[in-house]
C-alpha positions as CSV (number, residue, x, y, z in Angstrom):
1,X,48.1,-37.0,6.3
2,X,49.7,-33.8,7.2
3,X,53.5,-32.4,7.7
4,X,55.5,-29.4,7.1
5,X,58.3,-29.1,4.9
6,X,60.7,-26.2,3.3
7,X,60.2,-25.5,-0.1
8,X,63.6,-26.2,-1.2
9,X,63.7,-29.9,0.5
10,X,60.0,-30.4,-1.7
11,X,60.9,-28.7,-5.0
12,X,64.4,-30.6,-5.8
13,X,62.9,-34.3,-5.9
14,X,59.8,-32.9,-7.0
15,X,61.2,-31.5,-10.0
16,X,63.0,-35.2,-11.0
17,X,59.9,-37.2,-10.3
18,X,57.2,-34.7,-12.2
19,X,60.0,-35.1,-15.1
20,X,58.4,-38.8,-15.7
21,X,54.9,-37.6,-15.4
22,X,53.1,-37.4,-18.5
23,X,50.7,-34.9,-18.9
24,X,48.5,-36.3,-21.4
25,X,46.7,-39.4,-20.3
26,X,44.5,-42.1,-20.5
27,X,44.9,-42.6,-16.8
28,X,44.1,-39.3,-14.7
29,X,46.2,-40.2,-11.6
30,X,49.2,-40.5,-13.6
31,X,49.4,-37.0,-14.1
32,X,49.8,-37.0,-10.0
33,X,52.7,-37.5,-8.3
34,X,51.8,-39.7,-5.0
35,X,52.9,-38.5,-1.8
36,X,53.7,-40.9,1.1
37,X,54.9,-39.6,4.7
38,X,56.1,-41.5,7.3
39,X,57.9,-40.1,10.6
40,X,59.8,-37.7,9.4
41,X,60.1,-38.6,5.7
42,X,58.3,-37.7,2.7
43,X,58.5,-40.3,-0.3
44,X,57.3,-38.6,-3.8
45,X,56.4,-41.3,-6.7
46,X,55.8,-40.3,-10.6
47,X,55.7,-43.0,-13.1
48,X,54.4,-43.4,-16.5
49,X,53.8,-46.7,-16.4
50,X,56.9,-47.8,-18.6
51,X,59.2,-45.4,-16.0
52,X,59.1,-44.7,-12.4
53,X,60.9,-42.2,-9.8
54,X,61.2,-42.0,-6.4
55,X,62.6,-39.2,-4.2
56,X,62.8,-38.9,-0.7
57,X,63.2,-36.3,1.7
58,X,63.0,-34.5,5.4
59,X,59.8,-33.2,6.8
60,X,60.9,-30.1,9.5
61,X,59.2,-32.4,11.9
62,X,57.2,-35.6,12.1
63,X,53.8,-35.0,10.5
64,X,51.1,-37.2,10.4
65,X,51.8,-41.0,8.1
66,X,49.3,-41.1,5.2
67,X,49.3,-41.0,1.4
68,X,47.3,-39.5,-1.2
69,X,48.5,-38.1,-5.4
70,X,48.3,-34.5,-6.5
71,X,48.5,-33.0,-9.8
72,X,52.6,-33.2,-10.5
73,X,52.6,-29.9,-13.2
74,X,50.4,-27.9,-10.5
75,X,52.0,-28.4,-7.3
76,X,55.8,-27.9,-8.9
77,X,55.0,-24.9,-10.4
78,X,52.6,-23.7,-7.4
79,X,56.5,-24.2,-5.3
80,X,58.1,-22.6,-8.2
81,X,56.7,-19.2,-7.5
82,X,57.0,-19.1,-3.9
83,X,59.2,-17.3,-2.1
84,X,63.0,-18.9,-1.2
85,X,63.0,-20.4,2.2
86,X,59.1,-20.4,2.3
87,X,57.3,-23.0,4.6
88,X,54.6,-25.3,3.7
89,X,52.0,-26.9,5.4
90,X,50.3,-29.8,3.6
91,X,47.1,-31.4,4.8
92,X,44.1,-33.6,3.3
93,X,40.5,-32.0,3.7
94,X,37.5,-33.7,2.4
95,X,39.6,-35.7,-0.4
96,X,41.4,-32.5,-1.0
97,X,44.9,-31.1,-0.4
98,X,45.1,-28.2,1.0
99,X,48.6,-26.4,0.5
100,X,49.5,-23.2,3.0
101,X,52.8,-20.8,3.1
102,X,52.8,-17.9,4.4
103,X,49.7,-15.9,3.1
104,X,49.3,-17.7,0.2
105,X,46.5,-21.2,0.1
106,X,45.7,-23.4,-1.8
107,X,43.2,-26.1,-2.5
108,X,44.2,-29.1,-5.2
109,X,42.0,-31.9,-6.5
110,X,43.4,-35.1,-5.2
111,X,42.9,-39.2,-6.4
112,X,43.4,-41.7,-3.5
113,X,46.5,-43.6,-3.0
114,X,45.3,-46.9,-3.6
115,X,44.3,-46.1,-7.8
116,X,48.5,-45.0,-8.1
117,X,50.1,-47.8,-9.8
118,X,53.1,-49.8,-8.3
119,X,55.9,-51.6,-9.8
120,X,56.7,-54.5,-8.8
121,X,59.8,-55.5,-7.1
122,X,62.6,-56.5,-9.6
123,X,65.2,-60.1,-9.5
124,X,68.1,-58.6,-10.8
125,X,70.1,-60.8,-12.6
126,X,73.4,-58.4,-12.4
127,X,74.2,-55.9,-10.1
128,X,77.2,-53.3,-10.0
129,X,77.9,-50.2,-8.0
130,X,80.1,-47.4,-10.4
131,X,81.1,-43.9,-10.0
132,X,78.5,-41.7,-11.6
133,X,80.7,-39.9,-13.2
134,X,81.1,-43.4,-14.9
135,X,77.5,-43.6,-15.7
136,X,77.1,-40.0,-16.4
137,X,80.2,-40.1,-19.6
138,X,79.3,-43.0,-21.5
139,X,75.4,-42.0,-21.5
140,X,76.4,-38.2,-22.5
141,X,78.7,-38.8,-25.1
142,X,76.4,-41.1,-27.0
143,X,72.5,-40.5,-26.3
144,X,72.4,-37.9,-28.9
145,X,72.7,-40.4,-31.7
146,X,69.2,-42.4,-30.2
147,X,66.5,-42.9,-32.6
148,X,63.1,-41.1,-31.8
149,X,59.4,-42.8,-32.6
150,X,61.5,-45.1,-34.9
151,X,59.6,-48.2,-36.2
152,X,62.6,-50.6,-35.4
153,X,61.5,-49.7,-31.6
154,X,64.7,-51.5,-30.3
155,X,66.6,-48.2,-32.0
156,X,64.4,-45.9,-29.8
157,X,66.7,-46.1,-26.9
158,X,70.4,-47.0,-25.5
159,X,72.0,-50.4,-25.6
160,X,74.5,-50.4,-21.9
161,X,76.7,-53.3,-22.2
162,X,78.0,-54.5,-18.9
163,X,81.5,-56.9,-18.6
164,X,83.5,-57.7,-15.6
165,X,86.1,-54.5,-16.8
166,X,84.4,-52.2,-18.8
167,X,81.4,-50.3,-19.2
168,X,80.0,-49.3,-22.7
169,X,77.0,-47.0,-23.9
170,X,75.8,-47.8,-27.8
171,X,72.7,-45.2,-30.2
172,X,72.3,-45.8,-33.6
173,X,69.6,-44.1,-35.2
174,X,70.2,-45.9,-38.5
175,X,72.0,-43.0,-40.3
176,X,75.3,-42.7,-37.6
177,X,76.6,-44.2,-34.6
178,X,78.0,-43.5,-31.5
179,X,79.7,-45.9,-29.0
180,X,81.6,-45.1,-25.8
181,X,83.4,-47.6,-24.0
182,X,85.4,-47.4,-20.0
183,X,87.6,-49.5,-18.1
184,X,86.2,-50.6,-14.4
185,X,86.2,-53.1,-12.3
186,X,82.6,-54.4,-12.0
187,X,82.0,-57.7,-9.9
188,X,80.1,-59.7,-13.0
189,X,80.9,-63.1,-14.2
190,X,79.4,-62.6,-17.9
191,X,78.4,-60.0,-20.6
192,X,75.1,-58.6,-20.3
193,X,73.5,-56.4,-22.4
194,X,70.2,-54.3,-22.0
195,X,68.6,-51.7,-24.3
196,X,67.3,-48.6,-22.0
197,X,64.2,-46.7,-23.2
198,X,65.2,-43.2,-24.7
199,X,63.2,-41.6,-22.1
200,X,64.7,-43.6,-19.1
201,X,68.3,-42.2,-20.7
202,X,67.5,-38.9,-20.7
203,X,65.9,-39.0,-16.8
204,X,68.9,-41.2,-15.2
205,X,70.7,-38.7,-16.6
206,X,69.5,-36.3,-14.7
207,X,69.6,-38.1,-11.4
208,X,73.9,-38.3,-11.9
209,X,75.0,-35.0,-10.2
210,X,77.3,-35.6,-8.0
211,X,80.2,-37.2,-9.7
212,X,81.9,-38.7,-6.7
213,X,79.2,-40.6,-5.5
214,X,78.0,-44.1,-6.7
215,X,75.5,-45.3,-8.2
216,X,74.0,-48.9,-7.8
217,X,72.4,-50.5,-10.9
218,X,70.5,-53.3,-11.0
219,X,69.5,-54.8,-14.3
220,X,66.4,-57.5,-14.5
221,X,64.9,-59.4,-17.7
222,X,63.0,-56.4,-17.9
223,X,63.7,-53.6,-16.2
224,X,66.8,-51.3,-14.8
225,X,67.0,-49.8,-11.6
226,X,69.1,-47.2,-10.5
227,X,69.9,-46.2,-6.8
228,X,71.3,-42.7,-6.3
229,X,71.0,-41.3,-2.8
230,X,67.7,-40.4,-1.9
231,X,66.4,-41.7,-5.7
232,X,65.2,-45.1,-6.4
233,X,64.6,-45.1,-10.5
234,X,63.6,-47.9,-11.9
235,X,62.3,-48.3,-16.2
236,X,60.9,-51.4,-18.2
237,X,63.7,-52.4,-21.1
238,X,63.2,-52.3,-24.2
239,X,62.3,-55.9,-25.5
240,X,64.3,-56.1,-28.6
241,X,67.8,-57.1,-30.5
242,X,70.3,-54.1,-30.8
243,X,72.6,-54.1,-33.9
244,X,75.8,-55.7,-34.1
245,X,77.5,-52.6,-33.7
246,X,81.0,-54.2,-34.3
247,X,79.7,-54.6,-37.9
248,X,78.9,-51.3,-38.5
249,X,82.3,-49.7,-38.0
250,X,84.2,-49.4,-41.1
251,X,87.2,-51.0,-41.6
252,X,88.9,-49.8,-45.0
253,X,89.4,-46.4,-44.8
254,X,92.6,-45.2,-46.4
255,X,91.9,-41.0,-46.2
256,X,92.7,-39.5,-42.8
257,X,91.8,-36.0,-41.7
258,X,93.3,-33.9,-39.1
259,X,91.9,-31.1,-37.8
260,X,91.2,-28.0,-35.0
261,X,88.1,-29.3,-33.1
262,X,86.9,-26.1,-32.3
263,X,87.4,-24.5,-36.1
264,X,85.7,-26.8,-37.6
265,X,82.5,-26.1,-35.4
266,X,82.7,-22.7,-35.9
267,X,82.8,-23.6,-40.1
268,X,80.1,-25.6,-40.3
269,X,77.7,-23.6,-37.8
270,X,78.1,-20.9,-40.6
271,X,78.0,-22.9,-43.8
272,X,75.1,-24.5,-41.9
273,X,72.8,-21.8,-42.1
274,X,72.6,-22.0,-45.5
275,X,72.0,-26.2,-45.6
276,X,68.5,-27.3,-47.0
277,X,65.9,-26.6,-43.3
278,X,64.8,-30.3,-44.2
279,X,68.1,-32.4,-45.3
280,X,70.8,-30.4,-43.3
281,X,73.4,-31.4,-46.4
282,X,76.7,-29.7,-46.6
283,X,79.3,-30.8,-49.3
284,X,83.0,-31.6,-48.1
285,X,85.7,-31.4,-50.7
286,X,88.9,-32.9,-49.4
287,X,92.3,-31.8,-51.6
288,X,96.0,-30.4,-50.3
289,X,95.9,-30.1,-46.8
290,X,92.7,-28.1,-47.5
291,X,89.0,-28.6,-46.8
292,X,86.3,-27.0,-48.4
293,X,82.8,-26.8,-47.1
294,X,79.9,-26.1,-49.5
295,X,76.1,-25.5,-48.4
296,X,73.1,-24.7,-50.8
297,X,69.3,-24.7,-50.5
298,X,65.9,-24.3,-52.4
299,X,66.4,-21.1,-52.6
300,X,69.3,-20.5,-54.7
301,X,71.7,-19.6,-51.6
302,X,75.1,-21.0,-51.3
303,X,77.4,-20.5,-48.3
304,X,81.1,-21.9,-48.8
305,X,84.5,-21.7,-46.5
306,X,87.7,-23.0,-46.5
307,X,90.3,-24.3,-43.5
308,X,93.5,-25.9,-43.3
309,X,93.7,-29.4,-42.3
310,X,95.8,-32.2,-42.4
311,X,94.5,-34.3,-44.7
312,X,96.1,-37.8,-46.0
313,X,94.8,-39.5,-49.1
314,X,93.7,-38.8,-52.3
315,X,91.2,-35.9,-52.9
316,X,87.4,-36.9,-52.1
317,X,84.1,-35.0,-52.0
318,X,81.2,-36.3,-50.1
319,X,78.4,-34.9,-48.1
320,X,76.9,-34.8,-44.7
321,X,73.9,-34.6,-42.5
322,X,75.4,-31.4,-41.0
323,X,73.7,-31.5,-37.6
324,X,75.8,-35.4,-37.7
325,X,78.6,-33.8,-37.8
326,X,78.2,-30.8,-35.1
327,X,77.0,-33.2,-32.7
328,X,79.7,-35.6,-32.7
329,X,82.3,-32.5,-32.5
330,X,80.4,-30.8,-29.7
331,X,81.0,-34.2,-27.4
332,X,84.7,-35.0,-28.3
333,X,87.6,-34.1,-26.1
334,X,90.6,-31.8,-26.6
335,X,91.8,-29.7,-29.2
336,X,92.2,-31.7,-32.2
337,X,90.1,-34.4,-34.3
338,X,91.0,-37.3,-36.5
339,X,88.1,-38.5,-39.1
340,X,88.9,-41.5,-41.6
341,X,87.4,-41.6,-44.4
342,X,86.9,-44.2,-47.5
343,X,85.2,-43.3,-50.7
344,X,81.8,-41.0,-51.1
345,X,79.6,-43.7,-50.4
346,X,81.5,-45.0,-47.6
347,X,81.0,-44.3,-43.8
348,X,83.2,-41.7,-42.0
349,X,85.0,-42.6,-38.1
350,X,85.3,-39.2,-36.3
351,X,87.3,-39.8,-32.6
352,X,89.8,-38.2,-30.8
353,X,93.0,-37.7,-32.2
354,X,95.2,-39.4,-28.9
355,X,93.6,-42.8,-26.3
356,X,89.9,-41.5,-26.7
357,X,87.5,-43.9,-25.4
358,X,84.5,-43.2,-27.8
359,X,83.9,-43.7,-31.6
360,X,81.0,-42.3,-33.9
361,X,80.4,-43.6,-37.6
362,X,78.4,-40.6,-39.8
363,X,77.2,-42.0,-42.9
364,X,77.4,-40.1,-46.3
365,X,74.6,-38.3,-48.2
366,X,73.9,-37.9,-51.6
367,X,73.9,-33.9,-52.9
């Protein structure tokens, strides 16, 4: 094997398939990313056995077909400190890779091609082509609320639920909700739903850049695959039984709050540095058009701070996981936010104020 590339057509795909590498394992070759050229392509694989990537990309010129897995972490940050627009010639020498550019060489351990793992080809049961700006909204406006390293595994990642008009993205960790739901036009017959590893989230995410392109998934009994230009990804599911997340959403509550999106932020990033390191409480007291937001910790220290809202309903105090509530405000839309509210040991609904298409449920904690 040997070809010549540029290091900004190697360092782009490199960079999204080492993000799947682990660096701590069992296996040695899968902390190697496996190189495969044919022609004038280069195909780079990382995988960690429960998720795999595949980039692709043009050689300067046909180099010689072959195959053969590197150290991911070494060879992205040996790139990473080259110069911009810096050539590199890769060859194989005596079951080592040997890396040149300009003045600079280099000599990597390699494993042979034949130890990488594959995965095998997937049936997909559905399959649907969307905008990735599609794919792109429902996953950022609700990953944050995933579980991580939860016991109830089937929490640990995001439930996608496909129909033949919408799209909708569902996280609980247990303690709040968030759920974010689009009208399209998918070619399906029936619902299907799927629960994507947290890890797989966070990587497709990454692979949805360009907003006006598509993206075709297809979706297995046990895997999702995703094909975005020059990136095949493909993940094992999560074999499990999400929440009924219709259940969850309260029903009964009779105080509504209105109030300046961007205020409220800046109110409880304040109060919120002086919230307990470990619980994150803050206290909201809820009278007259007027909320009050009260922090304290171990130590004796208080922060409070008033704004005006619009506030319906008799007067209420309850408290809050404080980080809950700043990540739910720091995804919403537009200037304005509506939270409905029962009694102190009911749920809260925060969501746009006007046609938004995602809803979060924060439950209450006890101060």
């Amino acid at each position: 094997m040997k070809f010549t590339i540029t290091r900004e057509a190697l360092l782009k795909p490199l960079q999204l398939v080492a993000g799947v590498v682990e660096r701590r394992q069992t296996l040695p070759v899968l902390s190697n990313v496996l190189l495969e050229v044919k022609g004038n392509k280069l195909s780079l694989t990382g995988t960690d056995l429960e998720v795999e990537m595949v980039g692709r990309t043009d050689l300067l010129e046909p180099g010689v077909d072959g195959e053969i897995t590197v150290p991911a972490k070494k060879l992205m940050d040996i790139c990473k400190s080259l110069p911009d627009q810096s050539t590199l010639a890769i060859s194989i020498d005596d079951h080592r890779v040997l890396l040149q550019a300009g003045r600079s060489k280099f000599v990597l351990s390699s494993l042979p091609a034949n130890e990488f793992p594959n995965v095998d080809d997937i049936e997909a049961n559905v399959s649907i082509n969307l905008p990735q700006a599609q794919l792109r909204r429902v996953i950022d406006r609700t990953a944050f609320a995933m579980a991580q390293q939860d016991v109830r595994y089937y929490l640990n990642g995001l439930l996608l639920e496909v129909k033949s008009d919408s799209l909708r993205a569902v996280a609980t960790d247990g303690h709040r909700l968030a759920t974010c739901g689009i009208s399209t036009e998918l070619d399906i017959d029936s619902k299907t739903q799927v629960i994507v590893p947290r890890k797989a989230v966070l990587e497709l995410a990454k692979l949805m850049t360009d907003p006006e392109e598509n993206v075709a998934l297809s979706l297995s009994n046990n895997h999702i695959r995703a094909q975005v230009g020059d990136f095949t990804f493909t993940s094992k599911l999560v074999d499990g039984k999400f929440p009924d997340y219709e259940r969850v959403i309260p029903r009964n509550g009779n105080r509504t709050l209105l109030a300046d999106r961007q205020s409220l932020r800046q109110v409880f990033a304040r109060t919120a540095i002086l919230s307990n390191e470990k619980y994150r409480g803050v206290r909201l007291l809820l009278d007259d058009n007027t909320l009050q937001v009260v922090a304290n910790n171990p130590e004796q220290e208080q922060a409070e701070e008033s704004v005006g809202v619009d506030f319906q309903g008799e007067a209420l105090e309850i408290g809050f996981n404080v980080s809950y509530l700043q990540d739910v405000l720091s995804v919403l839309d537009g200037d304005d936010m509506k939270m409905t509210l029962g009694d102190a040991n009911s749920s809260a609904i925060m969501e746009e104020v006007e046609d938004g298409d995602s809803l979060y449920v924060v439950m209450p904690m006890r101060l």
